[in-house]
Every structure is written in structure tokens, then in C-alpha cells.
N, C-alpha and C positions, 0 to 999 in steps of 0.2 A: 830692233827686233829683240835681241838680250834686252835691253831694258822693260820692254812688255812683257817678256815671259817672266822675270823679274817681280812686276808687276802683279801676275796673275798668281806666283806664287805665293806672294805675301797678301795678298786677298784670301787667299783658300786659307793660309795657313790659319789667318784670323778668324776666318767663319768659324775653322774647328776648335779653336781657342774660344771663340763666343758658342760654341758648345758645351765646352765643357765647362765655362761658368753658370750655364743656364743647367748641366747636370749637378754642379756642386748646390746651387739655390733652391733644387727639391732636393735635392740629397739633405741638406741642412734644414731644411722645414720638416722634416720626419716623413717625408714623403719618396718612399723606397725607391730607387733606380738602380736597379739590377746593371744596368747597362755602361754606368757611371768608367767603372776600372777598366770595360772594353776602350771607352770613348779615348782614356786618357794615355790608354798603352800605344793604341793605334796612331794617334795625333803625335805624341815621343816619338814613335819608332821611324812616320814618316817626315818630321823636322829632323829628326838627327840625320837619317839618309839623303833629306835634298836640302836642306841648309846651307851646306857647302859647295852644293853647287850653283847657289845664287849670293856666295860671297858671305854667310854667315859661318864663318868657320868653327866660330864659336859654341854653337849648338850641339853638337856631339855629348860635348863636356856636359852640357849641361841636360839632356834632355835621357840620356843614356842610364842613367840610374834611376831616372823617373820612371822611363820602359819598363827595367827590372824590375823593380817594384811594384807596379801597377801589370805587369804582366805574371806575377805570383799572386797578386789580389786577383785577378781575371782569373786564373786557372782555377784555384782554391776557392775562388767563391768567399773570401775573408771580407769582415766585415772593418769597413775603412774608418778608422776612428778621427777626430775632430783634427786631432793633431794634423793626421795624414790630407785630411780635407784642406786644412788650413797654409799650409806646407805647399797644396800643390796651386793653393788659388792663387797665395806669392810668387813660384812659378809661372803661373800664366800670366799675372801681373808683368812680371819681370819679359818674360818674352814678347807679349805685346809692344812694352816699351821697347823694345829694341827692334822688333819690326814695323813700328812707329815712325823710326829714326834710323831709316838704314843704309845709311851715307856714315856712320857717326860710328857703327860697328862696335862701340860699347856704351849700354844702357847706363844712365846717372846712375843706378842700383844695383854697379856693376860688384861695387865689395860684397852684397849681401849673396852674389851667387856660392861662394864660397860654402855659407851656411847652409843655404837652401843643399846642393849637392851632397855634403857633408849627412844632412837630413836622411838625404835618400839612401845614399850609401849604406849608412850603418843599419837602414831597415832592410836594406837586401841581404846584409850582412848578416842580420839577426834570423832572417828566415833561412837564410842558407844553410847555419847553424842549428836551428828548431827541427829541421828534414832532411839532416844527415845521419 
């Protein structure tokens, strides 16, 4: 039974990870999607909160700054520059892999998470800073 719920987690989580490659690929053909920073706050917000409870303890860390920052680009309506696009599609790269492999509990691209977070961090950092 755990293991199908398991199961059905890492199904959904993926659908809304192939969401949000399928918003970043109009997003990236100049073809506007408003709805993009919704897509990618909500998908962070709900892997960091049940992640850990299908054994992915790691997620928090990593999905948590995405939140933040994609939840300031949601609010403000900012517009997501190449970098930030780029940023977050090694993110979902990254987290696919690992719910790919989740017996294994760290993705082969486990060093790169460091950077990716590091990414996110210092742009929440900087907007927190810009609206004080």
C-alpha cells in the first residue's frame, strides 16, 4: 500500500514537472505564458511539503528557494529572464532524475544542486533587498 501511494506520488509529481517544461518551451519561443511562475511556485511548494513524506527528504532543500522566488515572480507579475528559465529547467531536470531513481535517494547531479539552490537563493535574496 505505501509503496503505491509512493508510486502515485512520483507520477503526479512528474506530470507537474512535464508541465512545467512544456511552460518553459513557449515561454522560450516568445510565446507569453503568463501562467508559467504560477505553475512553477505551486509544483515547489507541493514537492517540498510531501516529499518527505514519501522518503525524499531532500526536497525541502532544494525546492524551497525555487518557491520563494517563483512566488515573488507570481505575485509581482516579473518578468522571468533566460537566466531564471534556465536555472529552473536544470531544476526540474535534476528532480526528475531523482524521482527517476528513488531507491537511490541522491541523483548522479547531486553536486550541481548546491549551485542550482545557491541560484535561487541569492535571487530571493536580491528581491527581498529591491522591496525593503
Amino acid at each position: 500500500m505505501i509503496k503505491e501511494i509512493r508510486n502515485t506520488f512520483i507520477k503526479e509529481a512528474s506530470l507537474n514537472l512535464e508541465l512545467i517544461e512544456q511552460g518553459i518551451q513557449k515561454y522560450s519561443s516568445n510565446d507569453s505564458n503568463p501562467e508559467l511562475a504560477e505553475i512553477v511556485y505551486r509544483t515547489m511548494h507541493t514537492l517540498k511539503g510531501s516529499g518527505p513524506m514519501f522518503g525524499f527528504d531532500y526536497l525541502p532543500e532544494i525546492t524551497q528557494p525555487i518557491e520563494k522566488a517563483y512566488q515573488y515572480l507570481f505575485q509581482t507579475e516579473a518578468e522571468l529572464s533566460e537566466e531564471v528559465i534556465t536555472k529552473t529547467s536544470e531544476v526540474v531536470a535534476f528532480i526528475k532524475e531523482s524521482l527517476s531513481n528513488p531507491d537511490t535517494h541522491l541523483p548522479e547531479s547531486w553536486g550541481k544542486k548546491s549551485v542550482l539552490i545557491e541560484f535561487f537563493n541569492n535571487l530571493c535574496q536580491l528581491n527581498a533587498e529591491t522591496h525593503d
